[in-house]
C-alpha positions in Angstrom: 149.0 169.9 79.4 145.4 169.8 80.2 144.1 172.5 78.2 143.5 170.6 75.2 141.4 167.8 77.0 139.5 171.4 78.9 140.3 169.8 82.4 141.9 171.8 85.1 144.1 170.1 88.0 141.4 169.1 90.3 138.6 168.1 87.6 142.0 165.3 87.1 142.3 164.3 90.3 138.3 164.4 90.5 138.6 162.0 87.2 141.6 159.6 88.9 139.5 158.8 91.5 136.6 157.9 90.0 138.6 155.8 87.4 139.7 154.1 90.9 136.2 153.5 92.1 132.7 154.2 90.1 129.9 155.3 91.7 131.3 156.7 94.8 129.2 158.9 97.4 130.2 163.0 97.2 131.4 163.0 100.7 134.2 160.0 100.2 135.7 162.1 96.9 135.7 164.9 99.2 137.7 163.1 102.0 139.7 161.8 99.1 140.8 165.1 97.5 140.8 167.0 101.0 138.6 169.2 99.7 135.9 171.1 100.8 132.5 169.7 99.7 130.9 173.4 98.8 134.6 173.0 96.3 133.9 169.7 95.1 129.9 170.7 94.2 131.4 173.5 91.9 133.9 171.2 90.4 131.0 168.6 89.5 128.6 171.2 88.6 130.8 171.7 85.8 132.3 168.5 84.8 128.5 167.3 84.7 127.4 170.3 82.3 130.7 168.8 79.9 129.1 165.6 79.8 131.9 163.9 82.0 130.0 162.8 84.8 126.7 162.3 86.5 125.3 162.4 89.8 122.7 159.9 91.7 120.7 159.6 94.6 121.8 155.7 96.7 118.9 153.6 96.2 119.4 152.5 99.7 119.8 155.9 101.5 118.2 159.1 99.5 120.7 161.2 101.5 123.6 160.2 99.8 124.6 160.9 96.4 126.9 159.3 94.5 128.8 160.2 91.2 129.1 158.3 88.7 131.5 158.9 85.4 129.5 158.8 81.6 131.2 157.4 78.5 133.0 160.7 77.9 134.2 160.4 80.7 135.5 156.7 80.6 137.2 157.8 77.8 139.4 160.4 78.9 140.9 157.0 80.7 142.8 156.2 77.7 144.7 159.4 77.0 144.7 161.6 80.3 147.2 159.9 82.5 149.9 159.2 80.2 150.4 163.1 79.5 149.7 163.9 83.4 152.5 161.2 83.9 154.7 162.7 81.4 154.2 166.2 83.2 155.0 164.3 86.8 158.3 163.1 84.9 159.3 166.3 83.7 158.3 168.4 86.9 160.0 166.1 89.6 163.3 164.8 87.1 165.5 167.4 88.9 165.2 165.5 92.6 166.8 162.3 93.5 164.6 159.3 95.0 165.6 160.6 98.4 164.6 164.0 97.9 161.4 162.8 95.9 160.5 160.6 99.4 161.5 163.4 101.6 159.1 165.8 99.6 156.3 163.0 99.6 156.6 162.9 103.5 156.2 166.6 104.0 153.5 166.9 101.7 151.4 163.9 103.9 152.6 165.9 107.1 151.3 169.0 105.7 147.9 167.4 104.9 147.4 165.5 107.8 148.3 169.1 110.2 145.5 170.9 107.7 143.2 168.7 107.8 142.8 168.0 111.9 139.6 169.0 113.5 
């Protein structure tokens, strides 16, 4: 469903956050997406060749940078979740509330057991 808009699962997710908060540094979208950063620099790479995003040095602290989306991809804002929506609809319809909560839990246990030090 997101072939026609040329934006695979994570360049989404990468999108969704930003549309959550503008401008953030590298290293919080990497906390956020529980990714690796070496991941996350590929993923950019390429969504800033498309025109979707761009990246800047802080003005406060050279070190960090922080990414910011363009118009392009602002605009992707107004179609994108609706059919990623429709896809969550479709995917999950077969489980009950319960089972949908259940799932939800495992998947944050899952994370949080990956993702210790």
């Amino acid at each position: 469903m997101l072939d026609p808009f040329g934006l695979t699962p994570f360049q989404w997710e990468v999108l969704d956050c930003l549309w959550q908060e503008d401008g953030v540094p590298t290293s919080t979208l990497t906390k956020q997406l529980q990714q690796l950063g070496g991941t996350l620099t590929g993923v950019l790479d390429v969504m800033e060749k498309r025109g979707l995003v761009y990246r800047e040095r802080d003005q406060n602290d050279r070190r960090v940078c922080r990414i910011w989306l363009t118009e392009a991809g602002e605009q992707l804002r107004e179609i994108v979740p609706s059919v990623v929506n429709t896809l969550k609809q479709e995917t999950f319809e077969c489980l009950s509330e319960q089972e949908l909560q259940l799932l939800s839990g495992l998947v944050d246990r899952i994370i949080a057991h990956t993702s210790q030090d």
